[in-house]
C-alpha positions as CSV (number, residue, x, y, z in Angstrom):
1,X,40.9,92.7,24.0
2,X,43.6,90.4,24.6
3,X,41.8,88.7,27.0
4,X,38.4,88.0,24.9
5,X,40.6,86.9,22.5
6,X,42.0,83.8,24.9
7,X,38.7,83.0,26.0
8,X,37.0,82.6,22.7
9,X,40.2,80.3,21.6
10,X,39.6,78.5,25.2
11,X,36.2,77.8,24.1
12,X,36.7,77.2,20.6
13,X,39.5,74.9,21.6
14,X,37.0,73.4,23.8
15,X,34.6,72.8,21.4
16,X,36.5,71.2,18.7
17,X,37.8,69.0,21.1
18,X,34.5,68.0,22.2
19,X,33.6,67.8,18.4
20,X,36.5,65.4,18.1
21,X,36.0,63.4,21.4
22,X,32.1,63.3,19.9
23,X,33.3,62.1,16.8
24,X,35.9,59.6,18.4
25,X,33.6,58.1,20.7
26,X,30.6,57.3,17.9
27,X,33.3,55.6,15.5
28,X,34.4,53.3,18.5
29,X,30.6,52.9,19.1
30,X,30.4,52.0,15.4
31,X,33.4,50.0,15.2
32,X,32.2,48.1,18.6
33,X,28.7,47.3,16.7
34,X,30.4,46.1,13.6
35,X,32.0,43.4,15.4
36,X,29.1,42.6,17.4
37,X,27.6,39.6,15.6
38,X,25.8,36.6,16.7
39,X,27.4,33.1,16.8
40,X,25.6,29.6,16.1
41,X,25.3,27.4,18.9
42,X,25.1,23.7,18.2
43,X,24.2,22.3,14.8
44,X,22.0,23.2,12.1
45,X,19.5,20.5,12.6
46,X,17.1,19.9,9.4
47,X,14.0,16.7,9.6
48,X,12.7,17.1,5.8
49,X,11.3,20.6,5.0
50,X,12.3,22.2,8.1
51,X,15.9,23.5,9.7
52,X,16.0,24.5,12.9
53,X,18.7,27.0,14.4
54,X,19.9,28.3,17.4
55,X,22.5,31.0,18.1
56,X,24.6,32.2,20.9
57,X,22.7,35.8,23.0
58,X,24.2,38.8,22.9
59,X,24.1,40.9,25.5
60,X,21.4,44.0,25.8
61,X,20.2,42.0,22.4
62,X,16.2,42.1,22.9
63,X,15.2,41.0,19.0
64,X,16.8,39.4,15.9
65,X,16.2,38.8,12.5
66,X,16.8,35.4,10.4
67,X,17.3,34.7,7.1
68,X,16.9,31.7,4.9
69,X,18.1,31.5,1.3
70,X,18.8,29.2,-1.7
71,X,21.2,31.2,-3.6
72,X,23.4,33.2,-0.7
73,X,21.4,35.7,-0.3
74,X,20.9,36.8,-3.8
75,X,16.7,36.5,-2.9
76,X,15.5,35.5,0.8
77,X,13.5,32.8,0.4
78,X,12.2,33.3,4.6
79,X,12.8,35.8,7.1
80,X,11.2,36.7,10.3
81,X,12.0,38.6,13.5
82,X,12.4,37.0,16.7
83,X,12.7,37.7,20.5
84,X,14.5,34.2,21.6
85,X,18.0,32.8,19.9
86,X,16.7,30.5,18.2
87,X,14.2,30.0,15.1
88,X,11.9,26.9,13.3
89,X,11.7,27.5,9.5
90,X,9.0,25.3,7.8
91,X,8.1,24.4,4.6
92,X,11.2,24.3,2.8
93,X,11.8,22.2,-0.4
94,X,13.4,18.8,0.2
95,X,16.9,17.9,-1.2
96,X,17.9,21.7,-0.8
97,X,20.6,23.5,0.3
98,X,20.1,26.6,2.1
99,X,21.7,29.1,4.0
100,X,20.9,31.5,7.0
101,X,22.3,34.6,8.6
102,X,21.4,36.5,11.5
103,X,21.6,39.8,13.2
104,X,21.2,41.5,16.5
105,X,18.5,44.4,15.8
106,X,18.9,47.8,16.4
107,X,17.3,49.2,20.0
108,X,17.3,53.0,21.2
109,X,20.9,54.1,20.9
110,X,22.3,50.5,20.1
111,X,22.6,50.1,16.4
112,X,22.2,46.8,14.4
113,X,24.7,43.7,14.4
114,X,26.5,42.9,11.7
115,X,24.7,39.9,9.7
116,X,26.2,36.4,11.0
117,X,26.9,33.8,8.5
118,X,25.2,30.6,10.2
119,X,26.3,27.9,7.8
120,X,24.4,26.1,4.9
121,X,22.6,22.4,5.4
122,X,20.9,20.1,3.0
123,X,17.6,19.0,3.6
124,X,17.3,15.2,3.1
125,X,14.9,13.8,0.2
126,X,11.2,13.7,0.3
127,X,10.2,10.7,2.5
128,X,9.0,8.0,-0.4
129,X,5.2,7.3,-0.1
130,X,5.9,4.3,-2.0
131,X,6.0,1.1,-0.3
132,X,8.8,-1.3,-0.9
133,X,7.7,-3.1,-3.3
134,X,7.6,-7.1,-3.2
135,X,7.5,-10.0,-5.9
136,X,4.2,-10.7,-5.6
137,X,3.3,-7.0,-7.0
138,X,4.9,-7.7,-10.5
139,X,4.0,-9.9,-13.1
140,X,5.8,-10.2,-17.4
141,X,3.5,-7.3,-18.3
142,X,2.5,-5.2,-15.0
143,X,3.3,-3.9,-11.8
144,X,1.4,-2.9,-9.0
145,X,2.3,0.6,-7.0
146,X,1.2,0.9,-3.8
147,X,1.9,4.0,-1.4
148,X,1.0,4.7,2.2
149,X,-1.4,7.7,3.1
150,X,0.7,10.5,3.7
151,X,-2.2,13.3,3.4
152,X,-0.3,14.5,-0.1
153,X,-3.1,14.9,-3.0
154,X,-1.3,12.5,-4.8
155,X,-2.0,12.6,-8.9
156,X,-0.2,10.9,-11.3
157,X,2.7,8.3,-12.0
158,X,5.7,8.4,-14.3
159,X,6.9,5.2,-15.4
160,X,10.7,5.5,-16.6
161,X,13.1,2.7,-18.5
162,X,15.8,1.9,-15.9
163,X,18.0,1.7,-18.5
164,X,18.3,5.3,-20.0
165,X,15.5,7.2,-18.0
166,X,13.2,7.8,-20.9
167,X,10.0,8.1,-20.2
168,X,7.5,5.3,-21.0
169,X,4.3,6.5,-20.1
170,X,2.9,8.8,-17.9
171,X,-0.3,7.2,-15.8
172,X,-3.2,9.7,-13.9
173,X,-4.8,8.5,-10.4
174,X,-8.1,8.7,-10.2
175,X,-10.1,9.0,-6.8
176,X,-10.4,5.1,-6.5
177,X,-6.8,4.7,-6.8
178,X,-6.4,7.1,-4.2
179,X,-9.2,4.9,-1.7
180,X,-6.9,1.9,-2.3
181,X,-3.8,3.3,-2.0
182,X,-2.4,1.3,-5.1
183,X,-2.3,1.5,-9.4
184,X,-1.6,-1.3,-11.3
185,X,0.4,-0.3,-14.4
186,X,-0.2,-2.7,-17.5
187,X,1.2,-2.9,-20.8
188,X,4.9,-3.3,-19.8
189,X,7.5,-5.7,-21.3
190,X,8.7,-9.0,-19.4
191,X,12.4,-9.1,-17.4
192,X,12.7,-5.2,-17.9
193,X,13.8,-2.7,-14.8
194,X,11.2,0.5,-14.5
195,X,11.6,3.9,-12.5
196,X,8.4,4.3,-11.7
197,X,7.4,8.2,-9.3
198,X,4.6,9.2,-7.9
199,X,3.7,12.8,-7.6
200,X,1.5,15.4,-5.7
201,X,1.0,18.3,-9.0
202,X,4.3,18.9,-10.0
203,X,6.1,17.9,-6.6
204,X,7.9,14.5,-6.5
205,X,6.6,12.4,-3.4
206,X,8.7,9.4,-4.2
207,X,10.2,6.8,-6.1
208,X,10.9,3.1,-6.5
209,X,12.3,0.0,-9.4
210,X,10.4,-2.3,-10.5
211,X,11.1,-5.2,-12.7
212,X,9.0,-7.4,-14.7
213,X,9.1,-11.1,-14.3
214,X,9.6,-13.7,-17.4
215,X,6.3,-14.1,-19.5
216,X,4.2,-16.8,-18.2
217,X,3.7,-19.5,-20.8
218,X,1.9,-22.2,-19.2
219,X,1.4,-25.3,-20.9
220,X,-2.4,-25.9,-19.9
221,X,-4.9,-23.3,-17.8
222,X,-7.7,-24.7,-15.7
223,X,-10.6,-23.0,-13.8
224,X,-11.9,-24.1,-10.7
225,X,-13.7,-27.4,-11.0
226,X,-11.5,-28.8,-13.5
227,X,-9.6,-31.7,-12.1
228,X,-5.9,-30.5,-10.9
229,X,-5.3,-34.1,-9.8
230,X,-5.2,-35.7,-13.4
231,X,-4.1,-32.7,-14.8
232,X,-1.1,-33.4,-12.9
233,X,-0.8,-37.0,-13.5
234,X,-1.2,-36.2,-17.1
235,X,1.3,-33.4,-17.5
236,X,4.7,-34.0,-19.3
237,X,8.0,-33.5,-17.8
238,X,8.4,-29.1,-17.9
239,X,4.8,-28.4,-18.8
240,X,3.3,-25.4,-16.6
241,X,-0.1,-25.8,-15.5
242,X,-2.0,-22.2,-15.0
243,X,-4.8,-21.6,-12.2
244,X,-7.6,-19.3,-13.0
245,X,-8.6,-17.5,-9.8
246,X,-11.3,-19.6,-7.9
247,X,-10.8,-22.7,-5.7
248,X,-9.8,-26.6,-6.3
249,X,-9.9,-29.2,-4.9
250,X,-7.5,-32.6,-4.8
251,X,-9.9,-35.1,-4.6
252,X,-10.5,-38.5,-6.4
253,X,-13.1,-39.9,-8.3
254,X,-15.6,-40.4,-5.0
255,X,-14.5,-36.8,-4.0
256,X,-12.3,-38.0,-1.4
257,X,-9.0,-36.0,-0.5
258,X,-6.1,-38.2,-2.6
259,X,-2.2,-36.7,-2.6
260,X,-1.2,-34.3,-5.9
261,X,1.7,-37.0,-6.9
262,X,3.8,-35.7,-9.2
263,X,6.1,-38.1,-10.6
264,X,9.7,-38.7,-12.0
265,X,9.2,-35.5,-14.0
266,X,9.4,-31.7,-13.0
267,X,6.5,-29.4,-13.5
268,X,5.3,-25.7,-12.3
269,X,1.7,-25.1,-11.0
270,X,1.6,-21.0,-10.9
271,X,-1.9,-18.6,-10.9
272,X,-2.3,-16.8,-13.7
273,X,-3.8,-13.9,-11.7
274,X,0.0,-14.2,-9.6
275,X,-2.4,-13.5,-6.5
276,X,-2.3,-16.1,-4.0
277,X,-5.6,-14.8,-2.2
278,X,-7.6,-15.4,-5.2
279,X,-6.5,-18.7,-6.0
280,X,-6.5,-21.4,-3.6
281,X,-5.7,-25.4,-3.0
282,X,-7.7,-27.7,-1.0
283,X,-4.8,-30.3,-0.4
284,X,-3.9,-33.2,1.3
285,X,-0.3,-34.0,0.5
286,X,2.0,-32.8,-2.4
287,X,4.3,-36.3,-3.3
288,X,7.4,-35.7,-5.2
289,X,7.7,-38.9,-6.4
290,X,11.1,-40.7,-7.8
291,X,14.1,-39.7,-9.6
292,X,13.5,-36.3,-11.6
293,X,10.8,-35.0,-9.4
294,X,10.5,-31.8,-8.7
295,X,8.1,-28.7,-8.9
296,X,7.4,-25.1,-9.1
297,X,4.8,-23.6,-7.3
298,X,3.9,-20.2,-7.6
299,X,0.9,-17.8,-6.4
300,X,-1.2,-19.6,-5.0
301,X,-3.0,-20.2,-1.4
302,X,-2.6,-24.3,0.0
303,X,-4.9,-25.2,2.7
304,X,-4.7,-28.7,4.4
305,X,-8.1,-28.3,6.3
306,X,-10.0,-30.1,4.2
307,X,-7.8,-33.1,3.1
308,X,-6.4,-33.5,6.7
309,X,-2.9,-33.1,5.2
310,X,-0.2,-34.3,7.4
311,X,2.9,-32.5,5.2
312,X,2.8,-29.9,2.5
313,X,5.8,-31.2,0.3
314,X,6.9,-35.2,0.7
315,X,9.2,-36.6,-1.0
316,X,9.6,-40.2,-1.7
317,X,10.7,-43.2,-3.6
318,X,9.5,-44.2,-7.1
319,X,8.4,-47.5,-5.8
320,X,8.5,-47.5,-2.4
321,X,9.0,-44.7,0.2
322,X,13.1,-45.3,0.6
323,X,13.9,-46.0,-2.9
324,X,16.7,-44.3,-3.8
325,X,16.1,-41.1,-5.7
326,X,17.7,-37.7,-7.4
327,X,14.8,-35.2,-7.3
328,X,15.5,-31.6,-8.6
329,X,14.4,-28.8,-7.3
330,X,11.6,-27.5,-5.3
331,X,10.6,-24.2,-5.7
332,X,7.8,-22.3,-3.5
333,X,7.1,-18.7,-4.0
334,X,4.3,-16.1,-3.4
335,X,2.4,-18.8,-1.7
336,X,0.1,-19.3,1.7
337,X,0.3,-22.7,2.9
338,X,-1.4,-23.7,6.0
339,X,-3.0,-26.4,8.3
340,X,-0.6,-29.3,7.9
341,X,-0.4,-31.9,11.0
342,X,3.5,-32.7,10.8
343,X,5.9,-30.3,8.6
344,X,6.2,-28.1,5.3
345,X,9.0,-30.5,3.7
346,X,9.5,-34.2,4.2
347,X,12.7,-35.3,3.4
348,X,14.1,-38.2,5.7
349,X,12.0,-41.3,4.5
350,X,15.3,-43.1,2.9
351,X,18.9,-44.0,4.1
352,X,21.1,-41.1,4.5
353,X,21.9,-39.5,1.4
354,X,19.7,-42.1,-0.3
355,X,17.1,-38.9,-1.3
356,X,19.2,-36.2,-2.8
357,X,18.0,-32.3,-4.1
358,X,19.8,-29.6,-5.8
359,X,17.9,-26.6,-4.4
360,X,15.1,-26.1,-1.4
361,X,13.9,-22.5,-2.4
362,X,10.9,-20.7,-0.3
363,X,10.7,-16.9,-0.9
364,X,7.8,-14.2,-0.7
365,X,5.7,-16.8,1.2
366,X,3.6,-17.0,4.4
367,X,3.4,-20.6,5.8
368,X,1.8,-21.9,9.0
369,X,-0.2,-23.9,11.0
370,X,2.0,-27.5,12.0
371,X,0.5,-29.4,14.7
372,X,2.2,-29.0,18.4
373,X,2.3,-32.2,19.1
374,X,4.0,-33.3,16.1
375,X,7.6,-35.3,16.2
376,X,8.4,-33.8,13.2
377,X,10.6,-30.2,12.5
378,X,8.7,-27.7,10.2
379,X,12.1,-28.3,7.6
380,X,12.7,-32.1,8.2
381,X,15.8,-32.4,5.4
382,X,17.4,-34.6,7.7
383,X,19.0,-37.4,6.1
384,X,18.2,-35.7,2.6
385,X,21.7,-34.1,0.9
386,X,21.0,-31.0,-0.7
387,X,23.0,-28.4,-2.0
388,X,21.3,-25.3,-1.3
389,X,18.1,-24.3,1.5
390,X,17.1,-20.9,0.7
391,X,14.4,-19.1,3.1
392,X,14.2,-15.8,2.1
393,X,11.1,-13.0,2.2
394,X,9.1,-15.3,4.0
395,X,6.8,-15.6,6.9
396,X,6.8,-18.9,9.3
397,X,4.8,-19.2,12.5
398,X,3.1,-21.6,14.6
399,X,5.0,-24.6,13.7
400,X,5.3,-27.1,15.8
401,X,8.4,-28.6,17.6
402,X,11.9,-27.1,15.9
403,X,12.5,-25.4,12.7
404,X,15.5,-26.8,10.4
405,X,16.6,-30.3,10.9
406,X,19.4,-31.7,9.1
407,X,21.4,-34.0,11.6
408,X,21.8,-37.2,10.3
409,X,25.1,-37.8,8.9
410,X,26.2,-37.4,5.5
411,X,29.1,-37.6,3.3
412,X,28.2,-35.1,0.4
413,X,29.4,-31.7,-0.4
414,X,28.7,-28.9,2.5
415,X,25.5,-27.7,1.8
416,X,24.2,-23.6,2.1
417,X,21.6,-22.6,4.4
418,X,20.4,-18.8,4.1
419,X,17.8,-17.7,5.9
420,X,17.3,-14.1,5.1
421,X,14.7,-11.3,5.5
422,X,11.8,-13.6,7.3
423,X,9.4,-13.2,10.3
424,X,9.6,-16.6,12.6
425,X,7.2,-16.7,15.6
426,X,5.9,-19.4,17.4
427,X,7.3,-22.5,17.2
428,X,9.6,-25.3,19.5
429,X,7.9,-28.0,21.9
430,X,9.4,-31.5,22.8
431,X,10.7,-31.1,26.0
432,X,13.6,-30.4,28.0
433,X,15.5,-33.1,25.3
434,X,14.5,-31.1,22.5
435,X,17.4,-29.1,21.8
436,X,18.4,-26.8,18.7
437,X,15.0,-25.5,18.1
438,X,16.8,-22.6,15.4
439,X,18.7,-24.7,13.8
440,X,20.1,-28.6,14.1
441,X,22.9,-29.9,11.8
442,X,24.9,-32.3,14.3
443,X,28.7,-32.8,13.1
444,X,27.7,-32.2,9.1
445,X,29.5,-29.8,7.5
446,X,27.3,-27.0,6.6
447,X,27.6,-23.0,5.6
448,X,24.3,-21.3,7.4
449,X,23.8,-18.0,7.5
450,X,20.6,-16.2,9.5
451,X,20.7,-12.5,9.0
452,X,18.3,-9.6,8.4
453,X,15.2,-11.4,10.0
454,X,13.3,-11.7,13.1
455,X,13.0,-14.6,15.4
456,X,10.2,-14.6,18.5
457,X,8.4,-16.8,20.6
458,X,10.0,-20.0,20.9
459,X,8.7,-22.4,22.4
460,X,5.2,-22.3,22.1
461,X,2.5,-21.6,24.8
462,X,2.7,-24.2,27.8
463,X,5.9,-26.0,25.9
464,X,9.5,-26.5,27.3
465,X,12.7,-27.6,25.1
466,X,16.2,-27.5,25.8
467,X,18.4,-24.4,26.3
468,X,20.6,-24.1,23.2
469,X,19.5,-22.8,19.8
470,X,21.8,-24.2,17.2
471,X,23.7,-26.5,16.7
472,X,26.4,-27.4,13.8
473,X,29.8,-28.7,15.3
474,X,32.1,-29.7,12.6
475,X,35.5,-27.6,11.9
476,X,35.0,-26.4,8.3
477,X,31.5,-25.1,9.1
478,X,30.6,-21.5,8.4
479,X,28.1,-19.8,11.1
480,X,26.5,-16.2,11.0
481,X,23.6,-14.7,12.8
482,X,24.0,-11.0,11.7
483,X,21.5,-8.0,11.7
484,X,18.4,-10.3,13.5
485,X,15.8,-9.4,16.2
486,X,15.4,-11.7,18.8
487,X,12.9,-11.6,21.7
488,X,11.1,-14.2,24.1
489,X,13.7,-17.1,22.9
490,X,13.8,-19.5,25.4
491,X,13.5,-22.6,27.1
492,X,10.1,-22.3,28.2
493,X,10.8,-22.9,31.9
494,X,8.8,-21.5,35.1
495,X,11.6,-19.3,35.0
496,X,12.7,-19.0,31.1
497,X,16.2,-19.0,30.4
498,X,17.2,-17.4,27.3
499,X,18.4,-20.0,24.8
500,X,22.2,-20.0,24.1
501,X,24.2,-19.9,20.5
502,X,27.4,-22.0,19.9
503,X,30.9,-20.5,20.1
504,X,31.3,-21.0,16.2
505,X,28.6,-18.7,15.6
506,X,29.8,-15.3,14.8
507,X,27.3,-12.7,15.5
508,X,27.0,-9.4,14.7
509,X,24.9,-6.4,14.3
510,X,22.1,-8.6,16.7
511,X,18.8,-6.8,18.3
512,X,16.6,-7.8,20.9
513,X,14.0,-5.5,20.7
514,X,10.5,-7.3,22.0
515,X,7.2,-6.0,19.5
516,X,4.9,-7.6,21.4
517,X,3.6,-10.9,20.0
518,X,2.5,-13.8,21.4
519,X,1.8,-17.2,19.9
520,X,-2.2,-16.0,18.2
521,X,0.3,-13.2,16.7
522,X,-0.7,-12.8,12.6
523,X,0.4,-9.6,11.7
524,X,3.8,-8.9,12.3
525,X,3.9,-5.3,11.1
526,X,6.5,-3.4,12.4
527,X,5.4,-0.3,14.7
528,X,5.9,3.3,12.8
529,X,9.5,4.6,13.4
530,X,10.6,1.5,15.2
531,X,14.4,0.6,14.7
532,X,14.2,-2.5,13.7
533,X,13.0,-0.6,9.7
534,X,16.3,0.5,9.3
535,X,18.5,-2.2,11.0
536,X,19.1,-4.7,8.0
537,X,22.6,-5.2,6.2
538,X,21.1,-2.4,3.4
539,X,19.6,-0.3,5.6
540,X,16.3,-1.5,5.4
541,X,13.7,-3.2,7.1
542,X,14.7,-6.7,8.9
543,X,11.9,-9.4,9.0
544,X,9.9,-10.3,5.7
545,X,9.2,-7.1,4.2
546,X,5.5,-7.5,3.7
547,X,5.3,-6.3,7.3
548,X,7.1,-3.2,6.7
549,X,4.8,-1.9,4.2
């Protein structure tokens, strides 16, 4: 008896320990699977309404599950299971945070992971379908939206006061605004900043400011056929002389091609549709003539075909060419010009200094077309003191022999040069001689500055110039050349040598990334995804941006 006694506590003994070695061995099991958890590898990577994610294997691992959620896990807003370490989620909603977790799955006697905390990422904003939107798309009372075809069912626009974000109106697209790819939203007030969005349903699919010019008030409208010639001679110092859409032409009494003079007073000559491709200007020369010249010109397409016009803008003395005269300014915006034999401005026909001009303003224009041959540079301001050359939004190509001249000495104040935002291609001939095709100020004084633009092709087919590009030696001036594009700029040779930039020019941020044109070039838009659409000083496009569009 004693002995069945020891052998059922042997085996009892037995058992409970095997109970307990059981019972051991599944809570370090457990313990070992509740640390088991997958790690992220890399970055959480997000390109608009997708994140992708990758995590570290674990070993015997054959399947996991991901998780995506807005509010930590309160709702999953995705899941799936997956047999790699690594997962696409698509579709998201842009400007979101979101975060993900993920676990090992359970397989045969191997129980689940614990769930891994990957992190949380933002997905950027919705890529705007609006384009940027330029000058020439706003008048005092209306703007016009234009978008790119993004394959959103785009429906409707909300137009916002800047000021306060109330709402002003809210304006449906139709399918013909959808075709076009642009509304034009009327019945705004002048000089005011809108918010104006664009959406698919309920989703936002971009947005964009717009601000309304100063009301046009013009002082006389004509229509084509009227006579712009004496309506120019006739107009009073300030008047504004309106263009209905349609062509003129500046011809005399025997329809022969005479100059538009306009003299010793200061006038604008602006479409009233603010569309320069509806409006045009058979021309043969634009005169400013004497002290207190000086014009606006706005809107409207100049062609020198017809009236053989050897310069677009010339300026002069009262009585004779070199008389001595103050003009004011000379303003050229939203305009074509083309076909000239010599140069866009004329300003060297007096003594040094003899000709002076506040401001030289060309913006949110293309201009073109200057004979090869010609002696003259596209901007002759040499001997002319000005204060201020402003090139800005602005297309210039095929041009002739050199671009800004201003080399003959003067003893004014330093003048500014910007050149900013503006597509130059094409231009430079002259010979080996011809140096400073850029930019030619001598020994004057001068501030220039070159930035956020692109600048190709020089010289033009079959030419040869010099090897240096700018010139502008004296101590006190100021030279930049910063966030520009630069390609085939050279000296033309059988084997072209790039052109070369003075030590005094400080140059930063520079590209030289070629896009392919060639001296026929006339579109100049900038390839999808290229670079050079986000390498200005904002962040923006470089170049003029009606190519970015």
């Amino acid at each position: 008896m004693q002995i069945k006694r020891s052998i059922i506590y042997i085996i009892l003994t037995c058992f409970c320990a095997g109970v307990f070695l059981a019972a051991c061995k599944k809570d370090e099991v457990e313990e070992q699977v509740r640390l088991f958890r997958p790690v992220l590898k890399g970055d959480l990577e997000s390109g608009g309404n997708w994140i992708e994610v990758n995590w570290q294997s674990i070993k015997g691992a054959k399947t996991y599950t991901i998780q995506i959620s807005k509010d930590t896990f309160k709702t999953v807003f995705q899941s799936a299971q997956v047999d790699t370490n690594g997962h696409l989620f698509q579709n998201l909603d842009f400007e979101t945070l979101y975060q993900l977790q993920v676990k090992a799955n359970a397989e045969d006697t191997v129980y689940n992971s614990k769930w891994s905390t990957l992190g949380a990422i933002k997905t950027p904003k919705f890529p705007s379908v609006l384009t940027i939107p330029l000058d020439a798309d706003m008048t005092d009372k209306t703007v016009k939206v234009k978008w790119t075809n993004s394959g959103a069912a785009l429906t409707s626009l909300k137009v916002l006061l800047a000021s306060d974000n109330s709402l002003v109106k809210e304006v449906p697209l139709d399918g013909t605004d959808i075709t076009n790819q642009f509304k034009i939203v009327a019945g705004l007030t002048a000089k005011t900043k809108y918010t104006i969005s664009i959406y698919s349903g309920t989703a936002l699919r971009g947005t964009e400011s717009y601000t309304t010019k100063e009301p046009s008030l013009y002082t006389t409208v004509l229509k084509p056929g009227d006579d712009l010639v004496t309506a120019v001679a006739n107009a009073a110092n300030g008047d504004v002389i309106g263009l209905d859409p349609g062509s003129y032409n500046c011809v005399d009494a025997t329809s022969t091609y005479t100059n538009l003079v306009i003299s010793q007073k200061t006038i604008s000559i602006v479409s009233t549709s603010g569309d320069p491709t509806k409006t045009k200007v058979n021309f043969k020369e634009i005169t400013l003539k004497g002290t207190g010249a000086g014009v606006t010109l706005k809107g409207i397409e100049f062609d020198g075909s017809a009236g053989s016009a050897a310069y677009f803008l010339n300026l002069t003395g009262l009585t004779l060419d070199a008389d001595a005269a103050t003009f004011t300014d000379l303003v050229v915006d939203n305009c074509i010009v083309k076909t000239v034999a010599n140069c866009f401005l004329r300003g060297n026909r007096a003594n040094a200094g003899d000709h002076k001009v506040n401001l030289i303003k060309v913006s949110n224009t293309v201009a073109s077309n200057s004979g090869v041959g010609s002696t003259y540079v596209f901007f002759t301001v040499d001997k002319l003191q000005f204060t201020k050359l402003e090139l800005v939004k602005s297309t210039f190509h095929s041009m002739g022999r050199a671009f800004i001249n201003c080399s003959a000495t003067l003893s004014g104040a330093k003048p500014t040069i910007l050149v900013d935002q503006c597509t130059i291609n094409n231009f430079g001939s002259g010979g080996t001689s011809r140096n400073y095709t850029i930019f030619d100020a001598n020994a004057n004084p001068v501030d220039l500055t070159i930035q956020n633009s692109i600048i190709a092709n020089t010289p033009m087919k079959d030419q040869t110039i010099g090897n240096a590009a700018i010139r502008a030696s004296a101590a006190t001036s100021v030279l930049l050349f910063t966030n520009n594009n630069t390609f085939n700029v050279t000296n033309g040779a059988a084997t072209p040598a790039a052109l070369t930039y003075p030590a005094n020019l400080t140059m930063t941020s520079n590209k030289t990334v070629g896009l392919g044109w060639d001296g026929t070039t006339t579109n100049f838009s900038l390839p999808a995804g290229s670079e050079l659409r986000t390498s200005s000083s904002s962040g923006g496009p470089i170049g003029d941006p009606r190519w970015a569009q």
